[in-house]
ZANU-516634 format. One record per atom (N, C-alpha, C): residue number from 0; chain; atom name; x, y, z. Coordinates in steps of 0.1 Angstrom, whole numbers. Atoms other than C-alpha are relative to their C-alpha. Example, Ala and Ser with C-alpha at 12.3 -4.5 7.8 and 13.67 -1.06 7.14 Angstrom:
# residues 2
NODE   resi   chain   name      xx      yy      zz
NODE      0       A      N       9     -12       0
NODE      0       A     CA     123     -45      78
NODE      0       A      C       9      12       0
NODE      1       A      N      -9     -11       0
NODE      1       A     CA     137     -11      71
NODE      1       A      C      -8      11       8
//
This chain:
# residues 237
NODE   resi   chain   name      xx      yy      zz
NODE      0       A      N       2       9     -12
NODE      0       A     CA    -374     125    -490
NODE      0       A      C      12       0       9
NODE      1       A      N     -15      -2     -12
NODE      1       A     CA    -352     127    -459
NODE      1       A      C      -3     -15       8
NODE      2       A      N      -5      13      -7
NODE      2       A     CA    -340      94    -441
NODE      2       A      C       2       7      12
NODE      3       A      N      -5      -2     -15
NODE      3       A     CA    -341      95    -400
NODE      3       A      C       5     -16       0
NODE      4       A      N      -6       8      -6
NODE      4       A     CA    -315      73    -389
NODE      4       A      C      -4     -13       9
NODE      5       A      N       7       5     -10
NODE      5       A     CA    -333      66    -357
NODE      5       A      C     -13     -12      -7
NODE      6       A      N      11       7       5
NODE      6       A     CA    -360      51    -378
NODE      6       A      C       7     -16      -6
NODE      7       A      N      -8      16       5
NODE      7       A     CA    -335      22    -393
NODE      7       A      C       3      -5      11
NODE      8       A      N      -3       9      -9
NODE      8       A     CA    -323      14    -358
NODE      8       A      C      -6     -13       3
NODE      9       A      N       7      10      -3
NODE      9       A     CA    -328     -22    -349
NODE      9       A      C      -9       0      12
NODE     10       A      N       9       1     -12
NODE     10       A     CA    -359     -30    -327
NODE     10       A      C       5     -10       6
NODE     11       A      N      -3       8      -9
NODE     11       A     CA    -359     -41    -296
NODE     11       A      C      -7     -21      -4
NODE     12       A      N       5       8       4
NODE     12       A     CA    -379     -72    -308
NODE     12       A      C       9      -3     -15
NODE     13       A      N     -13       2      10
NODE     13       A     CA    -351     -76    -342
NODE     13       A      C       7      -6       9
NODE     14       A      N     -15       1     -11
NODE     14       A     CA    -324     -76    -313
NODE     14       A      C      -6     -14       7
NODE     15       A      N       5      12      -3
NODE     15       A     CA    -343    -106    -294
NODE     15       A      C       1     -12     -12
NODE     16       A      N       3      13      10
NODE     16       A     CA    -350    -129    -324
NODE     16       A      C      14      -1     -14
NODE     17       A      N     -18       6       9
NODE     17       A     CA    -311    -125    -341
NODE     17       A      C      11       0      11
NODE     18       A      N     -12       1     -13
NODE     18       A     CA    -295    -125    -308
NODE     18       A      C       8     -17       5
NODE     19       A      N      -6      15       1
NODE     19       A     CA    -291    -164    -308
NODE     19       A      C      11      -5      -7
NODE     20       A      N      -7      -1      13
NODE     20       A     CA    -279    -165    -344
NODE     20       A      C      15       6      -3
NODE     21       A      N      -9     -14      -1
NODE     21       A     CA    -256    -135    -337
NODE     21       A      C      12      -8       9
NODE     22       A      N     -11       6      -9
NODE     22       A     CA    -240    -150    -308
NODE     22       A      C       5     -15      -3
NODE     23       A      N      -9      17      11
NODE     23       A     CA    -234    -189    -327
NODE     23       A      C       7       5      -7
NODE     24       A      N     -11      -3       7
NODE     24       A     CA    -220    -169    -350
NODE     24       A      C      11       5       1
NODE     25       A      N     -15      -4      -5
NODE     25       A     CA    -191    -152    -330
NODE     25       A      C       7     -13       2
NODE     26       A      N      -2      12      -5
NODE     26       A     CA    -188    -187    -312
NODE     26       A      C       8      -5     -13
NODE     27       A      N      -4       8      11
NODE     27       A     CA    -185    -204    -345
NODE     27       A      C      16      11      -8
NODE     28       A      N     -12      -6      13
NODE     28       A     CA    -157    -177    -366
NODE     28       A      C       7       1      16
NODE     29       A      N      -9       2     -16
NODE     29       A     CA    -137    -179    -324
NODE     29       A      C       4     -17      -9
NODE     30       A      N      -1      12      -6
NODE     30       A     CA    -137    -216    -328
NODE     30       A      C      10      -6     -19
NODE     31       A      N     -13       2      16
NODE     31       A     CA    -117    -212    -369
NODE     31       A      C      11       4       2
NODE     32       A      N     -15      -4       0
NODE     32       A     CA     -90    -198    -358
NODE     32       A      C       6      -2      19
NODE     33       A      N       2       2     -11
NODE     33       A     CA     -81    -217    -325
NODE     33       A      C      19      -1      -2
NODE     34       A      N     -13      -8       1
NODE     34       A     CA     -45    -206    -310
NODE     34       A      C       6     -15       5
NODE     35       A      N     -13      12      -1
NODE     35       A     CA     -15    -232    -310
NODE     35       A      C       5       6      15
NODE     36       A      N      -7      -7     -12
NODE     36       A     CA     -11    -223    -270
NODE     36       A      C      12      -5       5
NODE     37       A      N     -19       3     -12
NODE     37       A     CA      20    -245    -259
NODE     37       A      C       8       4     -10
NODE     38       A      N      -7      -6       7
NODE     38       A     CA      34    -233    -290
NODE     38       A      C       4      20       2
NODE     39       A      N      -2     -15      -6
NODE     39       A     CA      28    -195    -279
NODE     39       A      C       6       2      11
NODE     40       A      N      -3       3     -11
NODE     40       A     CA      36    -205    -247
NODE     40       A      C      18       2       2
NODE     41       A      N     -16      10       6
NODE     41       A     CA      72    -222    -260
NODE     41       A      C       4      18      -3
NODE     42       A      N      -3      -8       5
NODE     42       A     CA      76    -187    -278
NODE     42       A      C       4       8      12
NODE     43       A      N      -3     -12     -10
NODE     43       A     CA      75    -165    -247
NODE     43       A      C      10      -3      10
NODE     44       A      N      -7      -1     -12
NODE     44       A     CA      95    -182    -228
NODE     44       A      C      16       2      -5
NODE     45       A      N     -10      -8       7
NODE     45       A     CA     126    -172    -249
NODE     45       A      C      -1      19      -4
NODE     46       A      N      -6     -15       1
NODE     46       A     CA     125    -137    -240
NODE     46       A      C       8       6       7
NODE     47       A      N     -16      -3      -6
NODE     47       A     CA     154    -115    -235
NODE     47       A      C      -7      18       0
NODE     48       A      N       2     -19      -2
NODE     48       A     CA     157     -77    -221
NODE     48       A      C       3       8     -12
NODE     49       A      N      -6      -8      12
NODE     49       A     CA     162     -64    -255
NODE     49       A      C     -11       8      -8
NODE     50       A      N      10      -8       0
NODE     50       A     CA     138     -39    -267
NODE     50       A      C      -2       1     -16
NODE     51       A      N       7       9      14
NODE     51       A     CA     141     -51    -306
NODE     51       A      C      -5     -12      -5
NODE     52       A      N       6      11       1
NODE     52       A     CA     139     -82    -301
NODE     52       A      C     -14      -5      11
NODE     53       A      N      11       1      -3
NODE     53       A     CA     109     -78    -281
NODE     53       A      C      -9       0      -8
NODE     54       A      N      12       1       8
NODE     54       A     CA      91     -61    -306
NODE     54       A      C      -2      -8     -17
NODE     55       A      N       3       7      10
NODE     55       A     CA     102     -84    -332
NODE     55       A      C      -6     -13       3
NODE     56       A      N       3      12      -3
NODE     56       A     CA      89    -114    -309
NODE     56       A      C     -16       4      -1
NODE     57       A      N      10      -3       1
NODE     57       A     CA      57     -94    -307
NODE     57       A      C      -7       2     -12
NODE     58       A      N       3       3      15
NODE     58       A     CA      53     -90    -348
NODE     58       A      C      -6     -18       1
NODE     59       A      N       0      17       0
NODE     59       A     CA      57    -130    -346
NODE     59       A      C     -14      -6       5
NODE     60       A      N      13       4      -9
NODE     60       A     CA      29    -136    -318
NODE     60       A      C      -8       8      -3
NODE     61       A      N       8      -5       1
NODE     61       A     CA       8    -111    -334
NODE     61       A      C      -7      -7     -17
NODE     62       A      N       6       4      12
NODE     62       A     CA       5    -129    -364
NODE     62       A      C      -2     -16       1
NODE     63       A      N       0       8      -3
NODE     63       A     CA       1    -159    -351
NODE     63       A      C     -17      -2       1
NODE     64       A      N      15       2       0
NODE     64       A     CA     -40    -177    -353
NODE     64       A      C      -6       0      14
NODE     65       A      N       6       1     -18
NODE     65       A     CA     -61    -169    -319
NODE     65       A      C       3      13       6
NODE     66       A      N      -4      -9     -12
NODE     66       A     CA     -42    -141    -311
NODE     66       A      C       0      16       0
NODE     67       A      N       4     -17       1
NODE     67       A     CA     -61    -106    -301
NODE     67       A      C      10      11       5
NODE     68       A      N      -6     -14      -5
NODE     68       A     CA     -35     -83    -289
NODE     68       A      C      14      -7       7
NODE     69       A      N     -10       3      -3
NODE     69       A     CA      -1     -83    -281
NODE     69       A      C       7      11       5
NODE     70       A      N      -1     -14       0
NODE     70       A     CA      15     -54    -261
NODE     70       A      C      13      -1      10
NODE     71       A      N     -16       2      -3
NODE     71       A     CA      55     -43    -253
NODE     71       A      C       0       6      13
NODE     72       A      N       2      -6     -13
NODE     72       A     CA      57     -33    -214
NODE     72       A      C       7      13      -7
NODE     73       A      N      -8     -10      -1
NODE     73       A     CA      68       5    -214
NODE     73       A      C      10      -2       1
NODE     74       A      N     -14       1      -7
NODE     74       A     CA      99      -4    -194
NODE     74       A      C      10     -10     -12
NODE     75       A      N     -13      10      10
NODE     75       A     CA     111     -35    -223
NODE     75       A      C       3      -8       9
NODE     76       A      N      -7       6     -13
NODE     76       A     CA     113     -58    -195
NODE     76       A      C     -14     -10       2
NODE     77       A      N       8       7       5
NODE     77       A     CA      83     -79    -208
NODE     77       A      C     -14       2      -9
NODE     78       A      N       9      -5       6
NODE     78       A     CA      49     -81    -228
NODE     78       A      C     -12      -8       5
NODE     79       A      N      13       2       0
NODE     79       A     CA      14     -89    -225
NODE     79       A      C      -7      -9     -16
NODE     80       A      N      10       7       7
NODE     80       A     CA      -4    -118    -246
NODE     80       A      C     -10       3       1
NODE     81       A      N      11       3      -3
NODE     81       A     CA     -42    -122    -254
NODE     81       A      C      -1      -2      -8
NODE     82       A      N       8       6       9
NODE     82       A     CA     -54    -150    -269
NODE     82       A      C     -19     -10       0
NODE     83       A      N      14       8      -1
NODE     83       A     CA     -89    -164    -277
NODE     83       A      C       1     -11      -5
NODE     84       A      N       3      13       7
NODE     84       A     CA    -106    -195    -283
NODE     84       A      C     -15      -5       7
NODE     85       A      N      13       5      -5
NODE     85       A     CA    -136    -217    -276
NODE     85       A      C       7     -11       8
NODE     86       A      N       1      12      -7
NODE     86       A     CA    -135    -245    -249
NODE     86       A      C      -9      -6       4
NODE     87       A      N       7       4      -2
NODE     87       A     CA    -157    -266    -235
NODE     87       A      C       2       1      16
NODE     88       A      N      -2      -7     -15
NODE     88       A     CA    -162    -251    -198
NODE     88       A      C      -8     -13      12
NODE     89       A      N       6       7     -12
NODE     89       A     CA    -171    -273    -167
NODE     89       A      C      -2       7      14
NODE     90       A      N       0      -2     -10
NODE     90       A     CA    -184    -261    -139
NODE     90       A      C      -3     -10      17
NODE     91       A      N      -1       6     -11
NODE     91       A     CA    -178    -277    -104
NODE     91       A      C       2       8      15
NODE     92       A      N      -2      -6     -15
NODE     92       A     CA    -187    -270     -69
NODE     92       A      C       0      -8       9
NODE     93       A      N      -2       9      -8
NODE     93       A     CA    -169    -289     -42
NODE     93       A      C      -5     -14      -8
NODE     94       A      N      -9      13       3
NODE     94       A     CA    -160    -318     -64
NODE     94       A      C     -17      -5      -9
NODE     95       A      N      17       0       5
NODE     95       A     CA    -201    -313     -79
NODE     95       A      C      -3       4     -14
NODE     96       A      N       2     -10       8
NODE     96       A     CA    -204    -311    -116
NODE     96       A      C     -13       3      -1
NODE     97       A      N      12      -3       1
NODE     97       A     CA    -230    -287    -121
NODE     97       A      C      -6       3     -13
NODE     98       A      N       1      -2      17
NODE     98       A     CA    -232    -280    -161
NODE     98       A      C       8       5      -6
NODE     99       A      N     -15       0      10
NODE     99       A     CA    -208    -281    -191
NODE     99       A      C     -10      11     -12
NODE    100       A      N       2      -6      11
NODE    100       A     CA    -210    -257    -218
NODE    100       A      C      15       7      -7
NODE    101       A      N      -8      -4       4
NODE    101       A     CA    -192    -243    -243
NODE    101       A      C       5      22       2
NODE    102       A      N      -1     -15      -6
NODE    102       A     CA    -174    -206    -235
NODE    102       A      C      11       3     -12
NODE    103       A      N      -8      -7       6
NODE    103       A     CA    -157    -182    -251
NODE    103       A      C      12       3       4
NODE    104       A      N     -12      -3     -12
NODE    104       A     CA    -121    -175    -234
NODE    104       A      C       8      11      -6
NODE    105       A      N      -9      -7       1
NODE    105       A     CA     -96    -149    -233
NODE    105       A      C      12      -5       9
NODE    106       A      N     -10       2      -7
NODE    106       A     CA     -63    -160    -222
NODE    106       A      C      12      11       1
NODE    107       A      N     -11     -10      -1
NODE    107       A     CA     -39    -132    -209
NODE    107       A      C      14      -8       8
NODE    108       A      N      -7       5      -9
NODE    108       A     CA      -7    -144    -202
NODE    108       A      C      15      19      -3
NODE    109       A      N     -10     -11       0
NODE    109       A     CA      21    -112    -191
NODE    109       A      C      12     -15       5
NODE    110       A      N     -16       5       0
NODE    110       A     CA      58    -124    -192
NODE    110       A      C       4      14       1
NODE    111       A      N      -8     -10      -1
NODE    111       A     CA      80    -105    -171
NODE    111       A      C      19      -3       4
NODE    112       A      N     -15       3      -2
NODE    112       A     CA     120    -104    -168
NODE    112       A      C       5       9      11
NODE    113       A      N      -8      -7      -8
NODE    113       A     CA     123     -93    -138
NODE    113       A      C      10      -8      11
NODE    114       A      N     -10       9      -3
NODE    114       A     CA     144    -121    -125
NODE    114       A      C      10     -11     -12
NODE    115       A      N     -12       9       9
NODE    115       A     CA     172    -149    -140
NODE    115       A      C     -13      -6     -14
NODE    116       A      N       8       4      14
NODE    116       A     CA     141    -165    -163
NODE    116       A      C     -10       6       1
NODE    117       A      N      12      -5       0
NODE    117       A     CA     109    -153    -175
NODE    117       A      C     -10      -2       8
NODE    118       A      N      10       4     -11
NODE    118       A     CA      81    -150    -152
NODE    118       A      C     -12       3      -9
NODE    119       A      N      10       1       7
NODE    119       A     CA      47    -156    -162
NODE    119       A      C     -15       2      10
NODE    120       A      N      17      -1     -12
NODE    120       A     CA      10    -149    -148
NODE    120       A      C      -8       2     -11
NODE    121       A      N      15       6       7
NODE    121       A     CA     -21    -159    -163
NODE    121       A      C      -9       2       4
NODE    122       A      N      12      -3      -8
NODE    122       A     CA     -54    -146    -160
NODE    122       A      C     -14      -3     -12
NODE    123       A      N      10      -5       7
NODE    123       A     CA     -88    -151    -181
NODE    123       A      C     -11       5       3
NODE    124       A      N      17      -5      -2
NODE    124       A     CA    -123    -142    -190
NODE    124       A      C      -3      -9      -8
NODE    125       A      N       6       9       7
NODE    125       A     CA    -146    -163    -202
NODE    125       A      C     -16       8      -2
NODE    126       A      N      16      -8       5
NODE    126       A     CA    -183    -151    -224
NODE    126       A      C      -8     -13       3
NODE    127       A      N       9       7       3
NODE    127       A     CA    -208    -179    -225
NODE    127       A      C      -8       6     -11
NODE    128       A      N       7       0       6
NODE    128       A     CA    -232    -180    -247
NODE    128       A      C     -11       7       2
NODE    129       A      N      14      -8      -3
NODE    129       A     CA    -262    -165    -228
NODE    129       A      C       8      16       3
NODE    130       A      N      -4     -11      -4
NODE    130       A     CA    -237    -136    -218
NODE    130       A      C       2       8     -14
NODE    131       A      N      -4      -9      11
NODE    131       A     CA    -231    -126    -257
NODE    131       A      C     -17       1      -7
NODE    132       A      N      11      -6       7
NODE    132       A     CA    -268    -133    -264
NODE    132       A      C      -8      18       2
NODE    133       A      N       4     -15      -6
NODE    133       A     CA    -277    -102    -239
NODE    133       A      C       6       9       0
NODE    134       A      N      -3      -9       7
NODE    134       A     CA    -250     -81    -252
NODE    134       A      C      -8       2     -14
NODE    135       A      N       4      -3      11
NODE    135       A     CA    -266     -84    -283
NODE    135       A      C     -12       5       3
NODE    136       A      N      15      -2      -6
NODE    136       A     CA    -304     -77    -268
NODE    136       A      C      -2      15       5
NODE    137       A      N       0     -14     -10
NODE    137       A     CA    -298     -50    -245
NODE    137       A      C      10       9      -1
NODE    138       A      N      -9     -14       8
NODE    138       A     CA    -268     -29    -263
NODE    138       A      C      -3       6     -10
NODE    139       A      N       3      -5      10
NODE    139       A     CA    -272      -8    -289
NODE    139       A      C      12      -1     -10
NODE    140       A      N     -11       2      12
NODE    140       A     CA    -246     -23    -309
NODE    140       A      C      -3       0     -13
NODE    141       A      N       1      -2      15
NODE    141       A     CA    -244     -21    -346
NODE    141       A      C      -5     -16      -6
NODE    142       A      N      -1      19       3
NODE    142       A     CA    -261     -59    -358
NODE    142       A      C       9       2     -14
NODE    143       A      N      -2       3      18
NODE    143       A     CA    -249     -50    -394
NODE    143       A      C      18      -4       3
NODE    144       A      N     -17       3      -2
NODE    144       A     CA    -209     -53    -381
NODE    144       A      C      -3     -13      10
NODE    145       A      N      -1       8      -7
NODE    145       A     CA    -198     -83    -368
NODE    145       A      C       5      -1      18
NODE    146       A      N      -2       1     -10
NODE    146       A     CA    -198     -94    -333
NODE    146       A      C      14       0       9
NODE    147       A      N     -11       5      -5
NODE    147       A     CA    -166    -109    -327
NODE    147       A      C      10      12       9
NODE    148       A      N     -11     -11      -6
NODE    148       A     CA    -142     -76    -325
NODE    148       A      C      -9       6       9
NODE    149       A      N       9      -6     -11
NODE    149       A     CA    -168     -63    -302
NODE    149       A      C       3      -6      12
NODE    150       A      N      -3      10     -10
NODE    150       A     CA    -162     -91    -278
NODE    150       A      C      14       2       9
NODE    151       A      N     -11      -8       1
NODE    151       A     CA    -130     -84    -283
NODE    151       A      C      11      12      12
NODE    152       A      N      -2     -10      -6
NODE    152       A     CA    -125     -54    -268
NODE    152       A      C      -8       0      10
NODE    153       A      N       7      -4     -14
NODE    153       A     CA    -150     -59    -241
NODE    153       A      C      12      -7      12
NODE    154       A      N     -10       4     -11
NODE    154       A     CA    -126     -84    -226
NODE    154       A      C      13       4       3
NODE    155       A      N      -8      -6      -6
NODE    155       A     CA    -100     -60    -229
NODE    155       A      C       0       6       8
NODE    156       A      N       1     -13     -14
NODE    156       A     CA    -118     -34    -207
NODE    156       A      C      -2      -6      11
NODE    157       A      N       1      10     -13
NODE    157       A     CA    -124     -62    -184
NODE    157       A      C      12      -4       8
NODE    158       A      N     -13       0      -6
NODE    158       A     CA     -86     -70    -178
NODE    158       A      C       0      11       4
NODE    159       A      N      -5     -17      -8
NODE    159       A     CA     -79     -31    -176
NODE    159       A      C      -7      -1      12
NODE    160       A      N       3      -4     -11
NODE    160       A     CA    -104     -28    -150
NODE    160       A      C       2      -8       9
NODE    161       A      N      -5       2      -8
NODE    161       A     CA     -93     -53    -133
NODE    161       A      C      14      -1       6
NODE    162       A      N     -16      -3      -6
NODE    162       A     CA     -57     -47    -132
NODE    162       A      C      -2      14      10
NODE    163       A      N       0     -12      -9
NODE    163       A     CA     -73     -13    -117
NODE    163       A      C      -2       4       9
NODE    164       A      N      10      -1     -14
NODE    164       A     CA     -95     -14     -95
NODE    164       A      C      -9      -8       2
NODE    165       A      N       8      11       0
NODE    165       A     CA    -112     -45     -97
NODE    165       A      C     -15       1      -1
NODE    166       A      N      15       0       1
NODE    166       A     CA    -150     -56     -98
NODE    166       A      C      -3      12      12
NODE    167       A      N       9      -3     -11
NODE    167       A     CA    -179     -40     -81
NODE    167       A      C     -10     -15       5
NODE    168       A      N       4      17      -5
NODE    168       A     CA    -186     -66     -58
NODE    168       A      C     -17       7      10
NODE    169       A      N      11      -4      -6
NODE    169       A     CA    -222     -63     -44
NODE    169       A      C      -5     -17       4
NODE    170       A      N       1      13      -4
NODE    170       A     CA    -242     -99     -29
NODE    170       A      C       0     -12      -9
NODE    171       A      N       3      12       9
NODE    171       A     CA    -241    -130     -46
NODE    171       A      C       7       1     -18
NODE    172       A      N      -3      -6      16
NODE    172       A     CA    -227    -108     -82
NODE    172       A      C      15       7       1
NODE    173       A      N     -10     -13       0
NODE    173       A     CA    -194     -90     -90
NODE    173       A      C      -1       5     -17
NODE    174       A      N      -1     -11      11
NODE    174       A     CA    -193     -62    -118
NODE    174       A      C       9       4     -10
NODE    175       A      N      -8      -7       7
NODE    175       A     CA    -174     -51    -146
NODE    175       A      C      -2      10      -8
NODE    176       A      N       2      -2      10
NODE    176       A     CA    -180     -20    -164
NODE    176       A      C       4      -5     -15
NODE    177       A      N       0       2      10
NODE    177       A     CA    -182     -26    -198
NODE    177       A      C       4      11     -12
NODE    178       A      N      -5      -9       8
NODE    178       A     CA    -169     -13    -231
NODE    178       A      C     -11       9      -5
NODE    179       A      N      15      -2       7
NODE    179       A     CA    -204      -9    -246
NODE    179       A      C      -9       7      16
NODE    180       A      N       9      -1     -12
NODE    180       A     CA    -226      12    -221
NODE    180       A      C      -6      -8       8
NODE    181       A      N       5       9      -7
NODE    181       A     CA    -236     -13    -193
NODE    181       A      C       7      -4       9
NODE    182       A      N      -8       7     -11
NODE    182       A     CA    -221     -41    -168
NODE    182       A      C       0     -15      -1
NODE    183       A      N      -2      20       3
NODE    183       A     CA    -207     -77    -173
NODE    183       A      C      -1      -2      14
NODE    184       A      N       2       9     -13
NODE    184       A     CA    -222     -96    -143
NODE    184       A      C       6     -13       3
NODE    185       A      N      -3      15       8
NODE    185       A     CA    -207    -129    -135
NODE    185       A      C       6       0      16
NODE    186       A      N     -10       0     -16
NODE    186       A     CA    -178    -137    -106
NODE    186       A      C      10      -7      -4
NODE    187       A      N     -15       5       2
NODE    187       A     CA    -143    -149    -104
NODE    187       A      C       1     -16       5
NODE    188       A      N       0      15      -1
NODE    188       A     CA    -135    -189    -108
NODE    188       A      C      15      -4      -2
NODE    189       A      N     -16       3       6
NODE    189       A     CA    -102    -207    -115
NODE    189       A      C      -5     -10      -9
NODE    190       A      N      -4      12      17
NODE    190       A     CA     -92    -227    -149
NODE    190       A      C       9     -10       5
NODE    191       A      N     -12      11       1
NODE    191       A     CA     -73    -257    -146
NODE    191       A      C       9       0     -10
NODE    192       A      N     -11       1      13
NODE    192       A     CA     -44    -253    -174
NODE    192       A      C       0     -18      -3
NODE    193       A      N      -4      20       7
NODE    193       A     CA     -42    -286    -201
NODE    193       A      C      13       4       5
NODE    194       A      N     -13      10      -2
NODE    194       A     CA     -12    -305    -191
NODE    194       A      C       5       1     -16
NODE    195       A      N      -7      -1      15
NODE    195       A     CA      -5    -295    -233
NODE    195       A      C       7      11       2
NODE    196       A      N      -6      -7       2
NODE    196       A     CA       5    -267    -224
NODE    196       A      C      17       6       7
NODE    197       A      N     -14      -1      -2
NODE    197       A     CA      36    -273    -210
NODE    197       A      C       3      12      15
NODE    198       A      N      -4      -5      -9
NODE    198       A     CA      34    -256    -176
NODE    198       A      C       4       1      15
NODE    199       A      N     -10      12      -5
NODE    199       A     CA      43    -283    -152
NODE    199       A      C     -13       3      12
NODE    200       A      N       8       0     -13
NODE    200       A     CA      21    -287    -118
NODE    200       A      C      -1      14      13
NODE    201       A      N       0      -9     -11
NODE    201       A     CA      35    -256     -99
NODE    201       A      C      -7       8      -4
NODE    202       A      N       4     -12       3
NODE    202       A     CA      21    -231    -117
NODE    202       A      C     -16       3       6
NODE    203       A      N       8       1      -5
NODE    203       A     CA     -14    -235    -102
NODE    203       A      C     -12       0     -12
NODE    204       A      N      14      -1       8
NODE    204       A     CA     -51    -228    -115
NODE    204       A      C       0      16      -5
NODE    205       A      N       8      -8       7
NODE    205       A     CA     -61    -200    -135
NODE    205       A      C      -8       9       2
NODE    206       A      N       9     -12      -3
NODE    206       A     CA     -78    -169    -124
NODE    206       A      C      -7       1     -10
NODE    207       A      N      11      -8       9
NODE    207       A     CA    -109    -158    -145
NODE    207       A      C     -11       6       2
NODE    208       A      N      10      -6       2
NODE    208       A     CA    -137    -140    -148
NODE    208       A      C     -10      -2      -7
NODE    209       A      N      14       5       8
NODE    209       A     CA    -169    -156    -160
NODE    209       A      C     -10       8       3
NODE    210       A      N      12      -4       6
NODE    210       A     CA    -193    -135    -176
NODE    210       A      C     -10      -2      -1
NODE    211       A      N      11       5      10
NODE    211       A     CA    -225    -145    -174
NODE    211       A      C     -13       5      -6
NODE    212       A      N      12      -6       5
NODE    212       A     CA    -247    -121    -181
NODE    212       A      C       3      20      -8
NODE    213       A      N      -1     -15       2
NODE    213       A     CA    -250     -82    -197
NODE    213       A      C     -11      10       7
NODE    214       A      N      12      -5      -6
NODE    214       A     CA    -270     -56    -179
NODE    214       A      C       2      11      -8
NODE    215       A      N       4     -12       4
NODE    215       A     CA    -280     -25    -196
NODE    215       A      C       0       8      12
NODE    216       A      N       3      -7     -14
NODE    216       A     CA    -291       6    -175
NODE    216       A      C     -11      -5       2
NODE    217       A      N      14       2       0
NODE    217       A     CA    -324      -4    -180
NODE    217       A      C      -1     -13      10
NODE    218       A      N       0      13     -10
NODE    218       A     CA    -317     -40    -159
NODE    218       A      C       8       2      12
NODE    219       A      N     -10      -5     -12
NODE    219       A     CA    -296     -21    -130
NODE    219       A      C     -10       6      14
NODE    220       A      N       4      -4     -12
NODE    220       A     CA    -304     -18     -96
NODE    220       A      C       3      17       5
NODE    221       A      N      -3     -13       2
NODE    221       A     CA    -306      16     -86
NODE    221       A      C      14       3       7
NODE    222       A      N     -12       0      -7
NODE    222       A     CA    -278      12     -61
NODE    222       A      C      14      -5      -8
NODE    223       A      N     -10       7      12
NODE    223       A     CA    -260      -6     -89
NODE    223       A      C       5      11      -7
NODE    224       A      N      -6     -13       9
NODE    224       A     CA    -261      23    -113
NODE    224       A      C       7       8       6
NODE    225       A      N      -9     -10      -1
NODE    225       A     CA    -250      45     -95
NODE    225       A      C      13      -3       8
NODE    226       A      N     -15       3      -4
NODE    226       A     CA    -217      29     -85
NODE    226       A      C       4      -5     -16
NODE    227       A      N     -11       2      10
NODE    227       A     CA    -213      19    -122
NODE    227       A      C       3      16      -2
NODE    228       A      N      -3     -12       7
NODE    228       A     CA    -218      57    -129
NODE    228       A      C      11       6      11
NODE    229       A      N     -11      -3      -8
NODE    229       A     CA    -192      66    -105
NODE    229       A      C       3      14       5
NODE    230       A      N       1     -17       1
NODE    230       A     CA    -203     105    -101
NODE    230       A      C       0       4      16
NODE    231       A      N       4      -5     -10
NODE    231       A     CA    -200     121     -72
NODE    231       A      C     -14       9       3
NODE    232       A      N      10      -3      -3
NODE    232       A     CA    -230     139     -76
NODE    232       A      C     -10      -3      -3
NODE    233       A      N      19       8       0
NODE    233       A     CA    -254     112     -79
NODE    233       A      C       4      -8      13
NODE    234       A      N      -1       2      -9
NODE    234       A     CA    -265     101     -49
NODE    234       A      C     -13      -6       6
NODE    235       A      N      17       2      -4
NODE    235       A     CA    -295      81     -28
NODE    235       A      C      -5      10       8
NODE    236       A      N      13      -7      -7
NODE    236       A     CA    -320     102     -14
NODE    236       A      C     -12      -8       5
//
């Protein structure tokens, strides 16, 4: 008897009816290991141009609870945090709240020395809830491995692309490819930083990137696709 692979893949109907489940469950193992941020905070701001003691500050903050990735600038002249957690998100327009939910976050904060003290800049991403149920629906991710490191790495490719070359901004939507074949829909908001975390009034609001949806190819405008696919020889006719 021979086994086709294809034939064990999850149905599209499987993928609908554990996609709820799936995505509480990242939510929930995010929300066990939540990051001591004015303590990470406190840590970075004792850095010096020293290129061991960088990467011995980066061992430290890598083993630290919350925190996905930690990385030494080329130059030694600073590094790059990212940490996760769950919050409870508020959305408000012109002073209007319009609904609270809980989100997923990625907090990137880079520290650089390129003056007398460390300089700092902060940017996140935020998943919701409906945005990881439709990764799960419309990707062909693996259900048998867990979600979480998946996540993971999506909101890494999301910083890269936007350190790169930013969204694809089209009406009312801006774009991010994605790690997983597709496009995180959503648009750019600001965070208000807690007052815990020790970064005083000047520092301002929070750049992010709220996620709120996944598109497959299958949910793409055609004008859409073909600016995710980025080919020169596709084209409208």
């Amino acid at each position: 008897m021979q086994m086709n692979h294809k034939n064990l893949a999850p149905s599209p109907a499987l993928r609908v009816s554990l996609k709820r489940g799936i995505a509480r469950q990242a939510m929930a193992t995010a929300d066990r290991t939540v990051p001591d941020l004015p303590r990470l905070l406190q840590m970075t701001a004792g850095l010096r141009p020293n290129a061991k003691a960088l990467e011995r500050l980066a061992r430290r903050l890598q083993a630290r609870p919350g925190v996905v990735r930690v990385a030494v600038a080329r130059n030694a002249r600073g590094l790059s945090l990212m940490v996760r957690t769950v919050l409870s998100m508020t959305a408000r327009v012109e002073g209007t709240t319009l609904f609270e939910e809980p989100g997923l976050i990625y907090l990137r904060a880079r520290v650089t020395l390129d003056g007398p003290v460390p300089g700092l800049r902060l940017g996140a991403v935020s998943f919701c809830a409906h945005a990881l149920e439709r990764l799960v629906e419309r990707s062909d991710l693996d259900l048998q491995r867990a979600l979480l490191p998946q996540v993971d790495a999506e909101a890494q490719e999301i910083f890269r692309r936007w350190d790169r070359s930013g969204p694809i901004i089209e009406p009312e939507d801006e774009f991010y490819p994605a790690a997983t074949p597709g496009l995180w829909a959503g648009g750019h908001d600001e965070m208000v930083p807690s007052p815990d975390w020790g970064l005083g009034d000047s520092h301002g609001n929070v750049p992010v990137f709220s996620a709120r949806t996944f598109l497959s190819q299958a949910e793409m405008r055609p004008s859409l696709w073909l600016r995710w696919k980025d080919d020169p020889s596709c084209r409208m006719i």
